[in-house]
C-alpha positions as a printed NumPy array, in Angstrom:
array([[105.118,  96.347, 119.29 ],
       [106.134,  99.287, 117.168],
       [104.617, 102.721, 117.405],
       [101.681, 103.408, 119.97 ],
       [100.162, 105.801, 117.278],
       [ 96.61 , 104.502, 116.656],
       [ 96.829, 101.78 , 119.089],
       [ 94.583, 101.839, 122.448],
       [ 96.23 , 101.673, 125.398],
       [ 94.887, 100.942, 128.951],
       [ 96.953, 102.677, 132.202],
       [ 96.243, 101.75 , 135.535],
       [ 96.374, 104.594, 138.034],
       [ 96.042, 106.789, 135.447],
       [ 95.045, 109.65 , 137.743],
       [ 97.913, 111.483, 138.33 ],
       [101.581, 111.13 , 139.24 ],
       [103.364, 108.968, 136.88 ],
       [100.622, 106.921, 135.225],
       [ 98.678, 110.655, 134.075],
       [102.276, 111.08 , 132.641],
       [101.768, 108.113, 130.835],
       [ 99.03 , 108.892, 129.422],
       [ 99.727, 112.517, 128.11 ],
       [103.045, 110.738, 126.514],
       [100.384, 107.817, 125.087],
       [ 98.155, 110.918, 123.626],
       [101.342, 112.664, 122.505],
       [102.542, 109.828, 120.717],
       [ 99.325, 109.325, 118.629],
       [ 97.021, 106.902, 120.42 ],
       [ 93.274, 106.565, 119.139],
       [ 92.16 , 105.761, 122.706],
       [ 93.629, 105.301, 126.28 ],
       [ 91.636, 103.907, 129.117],
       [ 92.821, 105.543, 132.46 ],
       [ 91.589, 104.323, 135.984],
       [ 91.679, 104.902, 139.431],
       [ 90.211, 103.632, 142.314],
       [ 87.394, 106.461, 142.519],
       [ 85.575, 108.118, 140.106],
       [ 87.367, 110.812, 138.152],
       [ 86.677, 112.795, 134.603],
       [ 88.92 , 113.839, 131.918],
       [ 87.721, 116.365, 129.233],
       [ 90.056, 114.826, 126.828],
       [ 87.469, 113.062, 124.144],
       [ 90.384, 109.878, 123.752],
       [ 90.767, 109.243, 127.027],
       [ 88.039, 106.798, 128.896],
       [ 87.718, 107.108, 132.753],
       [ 86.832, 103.747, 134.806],
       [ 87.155, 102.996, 138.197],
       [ 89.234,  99.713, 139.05 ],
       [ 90.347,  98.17 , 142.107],
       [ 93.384,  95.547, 141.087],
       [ 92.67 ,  93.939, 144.057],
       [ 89.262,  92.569, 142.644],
       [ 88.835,  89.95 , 140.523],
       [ 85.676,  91.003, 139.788],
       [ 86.093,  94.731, 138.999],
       [ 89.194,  93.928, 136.45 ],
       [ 87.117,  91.136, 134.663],
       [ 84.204,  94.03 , 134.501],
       [ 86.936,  96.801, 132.673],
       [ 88.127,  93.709, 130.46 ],
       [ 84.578,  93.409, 129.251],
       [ 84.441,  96.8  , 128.276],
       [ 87.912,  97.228, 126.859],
       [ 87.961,  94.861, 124.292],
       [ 89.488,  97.19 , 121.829],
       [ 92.956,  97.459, 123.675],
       [ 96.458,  97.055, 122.546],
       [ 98.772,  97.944, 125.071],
       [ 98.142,  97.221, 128.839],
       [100.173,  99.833, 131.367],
       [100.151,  98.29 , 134.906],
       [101.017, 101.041, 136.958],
       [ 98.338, 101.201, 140.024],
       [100.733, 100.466, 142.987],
       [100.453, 101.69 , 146.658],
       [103.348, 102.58 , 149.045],
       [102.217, 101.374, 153.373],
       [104.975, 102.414, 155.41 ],
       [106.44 , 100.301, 158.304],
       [109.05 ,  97.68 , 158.238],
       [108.532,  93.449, 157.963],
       [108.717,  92.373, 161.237],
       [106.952,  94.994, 163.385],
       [104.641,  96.8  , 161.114],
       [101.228,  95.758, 160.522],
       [100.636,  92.395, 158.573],
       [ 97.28 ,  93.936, 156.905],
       [ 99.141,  96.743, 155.586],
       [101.993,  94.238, 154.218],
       [ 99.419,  91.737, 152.816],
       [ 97.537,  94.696, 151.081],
       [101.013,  96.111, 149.63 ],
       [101.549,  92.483, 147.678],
       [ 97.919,  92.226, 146.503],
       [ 98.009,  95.337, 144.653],
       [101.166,  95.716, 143.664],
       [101.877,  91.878, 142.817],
       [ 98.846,  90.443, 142.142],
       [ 97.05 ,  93.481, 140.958],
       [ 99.354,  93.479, 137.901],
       [ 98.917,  89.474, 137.43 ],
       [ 95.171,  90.09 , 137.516],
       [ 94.845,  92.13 , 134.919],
       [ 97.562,  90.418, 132.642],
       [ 95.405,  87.555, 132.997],
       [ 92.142,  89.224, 132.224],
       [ 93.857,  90.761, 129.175],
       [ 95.641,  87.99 , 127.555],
       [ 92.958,  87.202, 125.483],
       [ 92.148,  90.937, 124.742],
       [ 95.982,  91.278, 123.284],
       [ 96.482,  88.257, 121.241],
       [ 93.516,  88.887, 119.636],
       [ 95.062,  92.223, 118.229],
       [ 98.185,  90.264, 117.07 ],
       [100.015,  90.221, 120.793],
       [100.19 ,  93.934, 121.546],
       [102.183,  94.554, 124.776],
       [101.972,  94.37 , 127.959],
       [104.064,  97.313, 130.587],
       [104.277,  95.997, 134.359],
       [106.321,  99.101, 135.819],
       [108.122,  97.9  , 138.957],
       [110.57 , 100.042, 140.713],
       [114.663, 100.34 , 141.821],
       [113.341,  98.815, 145.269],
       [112.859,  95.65 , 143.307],
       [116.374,  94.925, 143.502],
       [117.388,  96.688, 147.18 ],
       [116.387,  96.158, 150.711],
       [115.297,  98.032, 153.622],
       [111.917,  99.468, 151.908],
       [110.043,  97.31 , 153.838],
       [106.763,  95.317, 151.88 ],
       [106.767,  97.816, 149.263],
       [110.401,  96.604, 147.887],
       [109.296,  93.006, 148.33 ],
       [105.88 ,  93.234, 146.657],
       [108.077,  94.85 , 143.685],
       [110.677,  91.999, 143.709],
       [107.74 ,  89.638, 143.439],
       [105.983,  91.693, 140.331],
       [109.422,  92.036, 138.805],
       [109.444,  87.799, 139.016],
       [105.776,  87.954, 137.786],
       [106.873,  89.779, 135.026],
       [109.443,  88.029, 133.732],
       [107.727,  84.523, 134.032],
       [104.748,  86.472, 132.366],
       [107.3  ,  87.225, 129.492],
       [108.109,  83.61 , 128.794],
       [103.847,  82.319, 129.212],
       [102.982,  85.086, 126.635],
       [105.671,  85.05 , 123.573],
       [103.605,  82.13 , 121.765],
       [101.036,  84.669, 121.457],
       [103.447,  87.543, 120.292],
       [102.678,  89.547, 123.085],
       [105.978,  92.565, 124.094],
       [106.054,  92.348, 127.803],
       [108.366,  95.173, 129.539],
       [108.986,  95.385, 132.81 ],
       [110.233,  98.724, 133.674],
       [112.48 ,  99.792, 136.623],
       [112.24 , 103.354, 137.935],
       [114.173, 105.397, 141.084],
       [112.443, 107.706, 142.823],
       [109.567, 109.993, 140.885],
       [108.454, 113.406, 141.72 ],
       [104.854, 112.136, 142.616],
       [102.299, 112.234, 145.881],
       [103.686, 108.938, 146.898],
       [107.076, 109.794, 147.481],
       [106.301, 113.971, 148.28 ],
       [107.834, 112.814, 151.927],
       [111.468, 111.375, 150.937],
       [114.117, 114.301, 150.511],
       [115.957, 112.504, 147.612],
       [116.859, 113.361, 143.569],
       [113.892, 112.518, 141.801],
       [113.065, 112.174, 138.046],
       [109.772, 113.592, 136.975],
       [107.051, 111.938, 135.483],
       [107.171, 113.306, 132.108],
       [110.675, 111.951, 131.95 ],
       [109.906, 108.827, 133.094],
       [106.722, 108.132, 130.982],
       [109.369, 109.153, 127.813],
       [111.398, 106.255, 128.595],
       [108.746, 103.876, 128.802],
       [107.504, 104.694, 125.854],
       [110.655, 104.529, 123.973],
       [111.492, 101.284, 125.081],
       [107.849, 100.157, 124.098],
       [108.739, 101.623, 120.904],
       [111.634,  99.801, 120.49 ],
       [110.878,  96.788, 121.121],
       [112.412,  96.401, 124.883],
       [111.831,  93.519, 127.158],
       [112.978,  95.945, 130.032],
       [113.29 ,  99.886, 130.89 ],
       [115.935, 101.121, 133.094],
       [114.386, 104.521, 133.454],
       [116.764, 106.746, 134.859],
       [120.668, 106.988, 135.972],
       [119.686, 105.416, 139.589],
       [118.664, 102.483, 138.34 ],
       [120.775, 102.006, 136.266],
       [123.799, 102.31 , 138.404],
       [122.232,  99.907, 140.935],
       [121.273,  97.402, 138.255],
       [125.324,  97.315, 137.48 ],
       [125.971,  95.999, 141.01 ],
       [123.163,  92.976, 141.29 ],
       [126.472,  90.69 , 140.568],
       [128.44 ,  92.037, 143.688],
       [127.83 ,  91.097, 147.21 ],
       [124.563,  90.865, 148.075],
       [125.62 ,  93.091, 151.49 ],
       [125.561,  95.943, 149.173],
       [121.853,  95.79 , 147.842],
       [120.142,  97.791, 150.407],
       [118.847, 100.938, 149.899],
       [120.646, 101.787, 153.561],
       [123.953, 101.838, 151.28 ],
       [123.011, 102.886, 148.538],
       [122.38 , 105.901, 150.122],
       [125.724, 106.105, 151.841],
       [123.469, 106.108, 155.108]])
């Protein structure tokens, strides 16, 4: 992919926590333009940032942003949502709604932005998944991330005859609303959204974006016993 400086850039829960990190970095590093959404209306005074509202889990509202964004380069899935409660006694709606947005609401709008990207020579596409991808005992959330992770990399292999950088980022815990209830280390955002971008830059098929993950992504070879977050945690 290169630099992001002059490119366009779309972000996906670009609101706040780590995906408004991601876009300061984006601005930081030069982009013309960076579309930011969230599920509600929102403003930013910043004249090269765009504001929509987007709900991943409708077809119909990411085919509507694709129609408008037809100038972007680099696609940021980042919109995810974190419903407590464990598999087998916690509510199936909240466990169903977990995988729609943050599995299919990814595929969704890779697939309404194909198009957009190889038209602008391939550009690159970010799916940002999480540690919890590769540990259990996080309930739907870890599973829905296991499955985007999969997405991802099958996405990787249906998008390089178009020359499109897919990157599929892993990331521990983040000092954002979503995880303001776990007493644990936690990167910040700004140092997270760095290490995305650098990989980007680089031309990285994946981010390990802190020392947690990578630590647990050394042990995926071991016994499988070990890849719970339970023991990971020494708990």
């Amino acid at each position: 992919m290169g630099a992001v400086a002059g490119t366009t850039v779309l972000v996906t829960g670009g609101r706040r926590g780590l995906g408004a990190a991601i876009v300061d970095e984006a601005l930081r590093r030069g982009a013309a333009k960076v579309y930011s959404t969230a599920r509600t209306p929102f403003t930013d005074e910043r004249p090269a940032v765009h504001t929509h509202v987007l709900e991943v889990r409708s077809e119909q509202s990411v085919a509507e942003l694709a129609a408008i964004a037809t100038d972007v380069d680099i696609v940021v899935n980042n919109a995810g949502v974190l419903l407590p409660g464990p598999l087998l006694t916690g509510d199936l709606d909240a466990v169903s709604e977990t995988f729609d947005v943050n599995a299919l609401g990814p595929l969704r709008v890779a697939r309404a932005f194909a198009l957009t990207l190889a038209a602008h020579g391939g550009g690159a596409l970010v799916n940002v998944h999480s540690v919890l991808s590769w540990l259990g005992g996080s309930g739907a959330y870890g599973a829905s991330k296991a499955a985007a992770w999969s997405i991802t990399n099958s996405l990787r292999v249906e998008l390089a005859a178009q020359g499109t950088q897919v990157v599929g980022v892993h990331a521990g815990f983040i000092d954002t609303d979503m995880t303001s209830a776990l007493d644990l280390p936690k990167s910040t955002p700004a140092a997270v959204a760095g290490r995305i971008l650098d990989g980007l830059e680089s031309g990285a098929t994946e981010v390990l974006a802190d020392a947690v993950t990578e630590s647990v992504k050394h042990i995926l070879s071991g016994p499988v016993e070990k890849l719970t977050l339970q023991h990971w945690l020494g708990r």
